[in-house]
C-alpha positions as CSV (number, residue, x, y, z in Angstrom):
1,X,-18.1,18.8,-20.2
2,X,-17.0,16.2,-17.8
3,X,-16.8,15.9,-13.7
4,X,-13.7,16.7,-12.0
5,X,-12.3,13.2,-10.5
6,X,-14.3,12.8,-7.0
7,X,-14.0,10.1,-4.7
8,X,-16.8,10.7,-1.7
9,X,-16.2,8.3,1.0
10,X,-13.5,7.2,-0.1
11,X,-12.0,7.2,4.2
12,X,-15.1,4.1,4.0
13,X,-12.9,2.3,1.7
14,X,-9.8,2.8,3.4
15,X,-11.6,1.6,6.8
16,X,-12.5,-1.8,4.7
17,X,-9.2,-2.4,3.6
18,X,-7.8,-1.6,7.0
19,X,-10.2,-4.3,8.7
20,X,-9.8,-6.9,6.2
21,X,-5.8,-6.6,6.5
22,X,-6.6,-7.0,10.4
23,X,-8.5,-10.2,9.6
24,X,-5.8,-11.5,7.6
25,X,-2.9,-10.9,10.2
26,X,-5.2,-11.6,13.2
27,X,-6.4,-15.1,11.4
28,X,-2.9,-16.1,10.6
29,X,-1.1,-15.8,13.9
30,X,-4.2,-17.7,15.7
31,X,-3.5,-20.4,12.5
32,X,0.6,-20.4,13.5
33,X,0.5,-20.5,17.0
34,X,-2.8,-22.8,17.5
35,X,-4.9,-20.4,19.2
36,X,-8.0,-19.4,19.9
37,X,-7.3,-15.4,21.0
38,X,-5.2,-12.8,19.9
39,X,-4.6,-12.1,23.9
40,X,-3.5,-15.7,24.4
41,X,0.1,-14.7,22.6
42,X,3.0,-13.9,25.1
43,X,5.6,-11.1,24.3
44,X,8.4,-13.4,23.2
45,X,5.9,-14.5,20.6
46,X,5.2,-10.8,19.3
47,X,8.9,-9.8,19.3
48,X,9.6,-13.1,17.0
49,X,6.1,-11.4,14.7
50,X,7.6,-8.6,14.6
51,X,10.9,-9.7,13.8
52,X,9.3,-11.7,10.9
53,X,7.0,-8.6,10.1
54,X,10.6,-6.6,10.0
55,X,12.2,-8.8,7.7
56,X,9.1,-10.0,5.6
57,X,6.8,-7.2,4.9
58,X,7.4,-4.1,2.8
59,X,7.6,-1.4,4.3
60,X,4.7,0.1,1.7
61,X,2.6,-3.3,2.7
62,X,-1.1,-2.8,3.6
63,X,-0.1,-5.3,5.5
64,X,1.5,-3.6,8.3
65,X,-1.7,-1.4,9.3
66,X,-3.2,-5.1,10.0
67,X,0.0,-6.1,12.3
68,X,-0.4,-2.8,14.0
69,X,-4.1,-3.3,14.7
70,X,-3.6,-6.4,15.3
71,X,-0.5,-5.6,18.2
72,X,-3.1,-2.7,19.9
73,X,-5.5,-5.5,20.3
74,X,-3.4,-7.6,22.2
75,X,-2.0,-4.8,23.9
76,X,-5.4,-3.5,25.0
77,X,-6.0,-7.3,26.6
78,X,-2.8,-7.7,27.9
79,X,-2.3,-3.9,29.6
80,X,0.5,-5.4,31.6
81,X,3.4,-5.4,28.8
């Protein structure tokens, strides 16, 4: 007799995938605007990611847990806006 499918930990894999979307959003807006820190970007420059992000990335795209983390970064840094 076989096992019941069982995926323990599988919240461990989902974290991975989480950070390395993260690292792929974070490392390509640094890339685009020649920076060195996520905190370095102004506003206007996150309303024209996002506007890209809008248009760009499916709305089912791992992708947009990475532009997410990556926003509450810089909004942690930049408590002002």
């Amino acid at each position: 007799m076989t096992e019941k499918f069982d995926w323990p930990r599988m919240h461990k894999d989902e974290e991975h995938i989480e950070r390395e979307a993260q690292t792929c959003v974070e490392e390509a807006i640094l890339r685009h605007y020649e920076i060195d820190d996520i905190a370095k970007l102004t506003e206007a420059q996150w309303e024209e990611i996002h506007a890209w992000q809008e248009k760009n990335v499916s709305e089912y795209s791992p992708m947009n847990l990475g532009f997410s983390d990556t926003y509450n970064i810089w909004e942690m840094q930049n408590e002002d806006f």
